[in-house]
PAFITI-467041 format. One record per atom (N, C-alpha, C): x, y, z. Coordinates in steps of 0.001 Angstrom, whole numbers, padded with zeros to 6 digits, always signed. Each point is the difference from the previous one (the first is absolute). Layout:
BEGIN
XYZ;...
This chain:
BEGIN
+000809-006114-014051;-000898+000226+001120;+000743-000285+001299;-000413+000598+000969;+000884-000065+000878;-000702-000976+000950;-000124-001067+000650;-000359-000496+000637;+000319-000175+001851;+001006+000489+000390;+000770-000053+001540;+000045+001102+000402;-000295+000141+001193;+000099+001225+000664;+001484+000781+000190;+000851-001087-000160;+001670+000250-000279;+000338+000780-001342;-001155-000415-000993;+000146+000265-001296;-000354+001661-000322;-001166-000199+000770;-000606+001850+000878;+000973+000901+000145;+000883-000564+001310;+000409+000593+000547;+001437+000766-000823;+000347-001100-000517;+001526+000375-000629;-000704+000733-001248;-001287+000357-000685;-000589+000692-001047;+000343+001433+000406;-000526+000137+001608;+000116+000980+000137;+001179+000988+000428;+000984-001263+000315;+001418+000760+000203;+000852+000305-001140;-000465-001158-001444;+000427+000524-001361;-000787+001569-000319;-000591+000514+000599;-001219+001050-000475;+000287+001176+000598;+000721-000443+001126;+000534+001160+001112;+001505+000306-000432;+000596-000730-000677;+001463-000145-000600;+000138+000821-001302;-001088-000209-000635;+000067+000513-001062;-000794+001355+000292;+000084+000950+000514;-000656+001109+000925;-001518+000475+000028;-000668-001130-000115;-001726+000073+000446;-000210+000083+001140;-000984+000898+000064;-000410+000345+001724;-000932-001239-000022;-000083-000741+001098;-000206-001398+000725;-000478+000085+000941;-000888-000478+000568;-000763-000353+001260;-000425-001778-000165;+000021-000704+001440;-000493-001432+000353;-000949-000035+000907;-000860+000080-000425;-001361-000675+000842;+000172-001678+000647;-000098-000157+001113;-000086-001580+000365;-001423-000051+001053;-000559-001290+000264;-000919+000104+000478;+000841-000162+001711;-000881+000265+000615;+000960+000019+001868;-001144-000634+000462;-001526+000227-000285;-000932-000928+000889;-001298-000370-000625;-000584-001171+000291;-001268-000327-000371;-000784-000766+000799;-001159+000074+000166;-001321-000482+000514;-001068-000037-001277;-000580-001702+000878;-001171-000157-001112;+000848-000198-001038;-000924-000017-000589;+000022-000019-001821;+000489+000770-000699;+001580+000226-000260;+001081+000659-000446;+000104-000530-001304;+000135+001090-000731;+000030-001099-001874;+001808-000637+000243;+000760+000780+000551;+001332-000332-000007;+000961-000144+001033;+000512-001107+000642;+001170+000234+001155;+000815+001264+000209;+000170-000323+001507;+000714+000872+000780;+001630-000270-001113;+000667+000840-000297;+001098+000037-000602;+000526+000127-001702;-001822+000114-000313;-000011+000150-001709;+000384+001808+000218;+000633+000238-001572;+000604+001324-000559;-000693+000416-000853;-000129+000951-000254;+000002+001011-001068;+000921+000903-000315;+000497-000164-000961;+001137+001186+000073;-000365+001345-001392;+000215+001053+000237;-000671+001236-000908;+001021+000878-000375;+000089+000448-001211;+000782+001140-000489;-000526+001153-000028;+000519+001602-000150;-000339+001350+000027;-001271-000330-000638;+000104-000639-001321;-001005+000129-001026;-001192-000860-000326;-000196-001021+001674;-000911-000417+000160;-000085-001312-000670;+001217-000355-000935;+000361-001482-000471;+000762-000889+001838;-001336-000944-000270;+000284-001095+000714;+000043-001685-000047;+000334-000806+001449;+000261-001155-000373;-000192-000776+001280;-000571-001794-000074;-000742-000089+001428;-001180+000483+000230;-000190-000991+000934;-001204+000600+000802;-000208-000027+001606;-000895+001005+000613;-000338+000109+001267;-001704-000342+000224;-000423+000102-000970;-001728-000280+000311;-000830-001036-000913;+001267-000977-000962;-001115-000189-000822;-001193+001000-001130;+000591+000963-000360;-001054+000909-000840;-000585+001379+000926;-000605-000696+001396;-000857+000833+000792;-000051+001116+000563;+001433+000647+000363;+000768+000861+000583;+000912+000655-000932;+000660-000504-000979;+001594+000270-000556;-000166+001148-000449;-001025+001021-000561;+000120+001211-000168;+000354+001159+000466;-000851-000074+001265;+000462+000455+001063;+001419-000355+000588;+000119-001038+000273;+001410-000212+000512;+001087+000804-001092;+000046-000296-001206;+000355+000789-001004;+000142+001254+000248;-001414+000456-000441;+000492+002054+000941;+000632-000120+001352;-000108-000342+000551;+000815-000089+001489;+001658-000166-000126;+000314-001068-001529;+001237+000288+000076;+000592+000825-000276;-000963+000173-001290;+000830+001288-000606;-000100+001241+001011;-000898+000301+000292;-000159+000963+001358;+001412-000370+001165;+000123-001002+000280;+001933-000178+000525;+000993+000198-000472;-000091+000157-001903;+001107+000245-000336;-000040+001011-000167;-001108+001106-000213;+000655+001095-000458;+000010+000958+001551;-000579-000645+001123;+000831+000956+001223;+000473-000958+001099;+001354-000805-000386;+000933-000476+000493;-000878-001196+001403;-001684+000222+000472;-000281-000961+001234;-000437-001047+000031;-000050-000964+000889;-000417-001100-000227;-001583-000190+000763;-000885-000811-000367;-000842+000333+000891;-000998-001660-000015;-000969-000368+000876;-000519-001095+000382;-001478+000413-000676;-000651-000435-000719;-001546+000287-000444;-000546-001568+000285;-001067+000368+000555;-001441-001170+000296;-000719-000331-001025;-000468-001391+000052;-001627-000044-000753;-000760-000780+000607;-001027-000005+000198;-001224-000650+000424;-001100-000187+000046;-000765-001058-000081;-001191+000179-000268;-001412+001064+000485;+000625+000159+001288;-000972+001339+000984;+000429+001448-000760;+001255-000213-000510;+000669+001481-000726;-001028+000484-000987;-000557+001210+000003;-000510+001147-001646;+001369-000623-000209;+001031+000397-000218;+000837-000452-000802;+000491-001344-000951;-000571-001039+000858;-000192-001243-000001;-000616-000132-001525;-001643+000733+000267;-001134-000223-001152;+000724+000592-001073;+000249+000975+000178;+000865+001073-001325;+000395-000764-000695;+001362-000506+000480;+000823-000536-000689;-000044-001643-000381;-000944-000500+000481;-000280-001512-000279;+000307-001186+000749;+000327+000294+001499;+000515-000758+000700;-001777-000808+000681;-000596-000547-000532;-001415-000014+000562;-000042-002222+000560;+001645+000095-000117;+000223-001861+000177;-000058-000221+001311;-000763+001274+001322;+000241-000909+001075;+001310+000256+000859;+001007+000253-000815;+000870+000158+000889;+000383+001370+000179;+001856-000189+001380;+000859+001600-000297;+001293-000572-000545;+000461+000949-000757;+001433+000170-000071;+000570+001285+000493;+001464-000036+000086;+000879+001434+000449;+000914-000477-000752;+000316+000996-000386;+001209+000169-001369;+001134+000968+000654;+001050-000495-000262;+001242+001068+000000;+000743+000383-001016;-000028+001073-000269;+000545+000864-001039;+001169+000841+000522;+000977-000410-000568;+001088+000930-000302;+000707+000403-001055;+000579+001329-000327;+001115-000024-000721;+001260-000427-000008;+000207-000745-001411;+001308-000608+000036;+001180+001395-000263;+000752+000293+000931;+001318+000640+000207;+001189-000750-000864;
């Protein structure tokens, strides 16, 4: 089990080495009642095998398609959640708070 965000991180550079398309989600901001700090990872392969977390449960699906959605057209991009968000309710973020996630592909 991987326990460190170091442990994350180098998962995903063994993953990118061995030629899996890779994307890292990290969190960049929170207000309120965030299940997880500013600086937690997620990191995602082509095939939707992942590791880490960015939401605690609440979000990671989404963040998920979002990566894979970076890896397979090369961009990186910033997605929201919040409690005022339709998106928010969708996906389970209903704790009160926001997060912003950054997603990129690992090159």
């Amino acid at each position: 089990m991987l326990s460190t965000e170091t442990d994350i991180l180098s998962a995903a550079e063994a993953w990118r080495r061995a030629g899996r398309g890779v994307a890292v989600a990290t969190v960049i901001e929170t207000w309120g009642s965030a299940p997880r700090p500013v600086g937690s990872h997620l990191v995602v392969d082509a095939d939707g095998n992942f590791l880490g977390s960015v939401s605690g449960g609440c979000v990671e699906g989404a963040v998920i398609t979002e990566a894979m959605d970076a890896i397979a057209d090369g961009r990186p991009r910033v997605i929201a959640f919040g409690v005022a968000d339709e998106t928010a309710w969708r996906v389970g973020l209903s704790c009160g708070g926001r997060i912003r996630v950054y997603v990129e592909p690992v090159t």
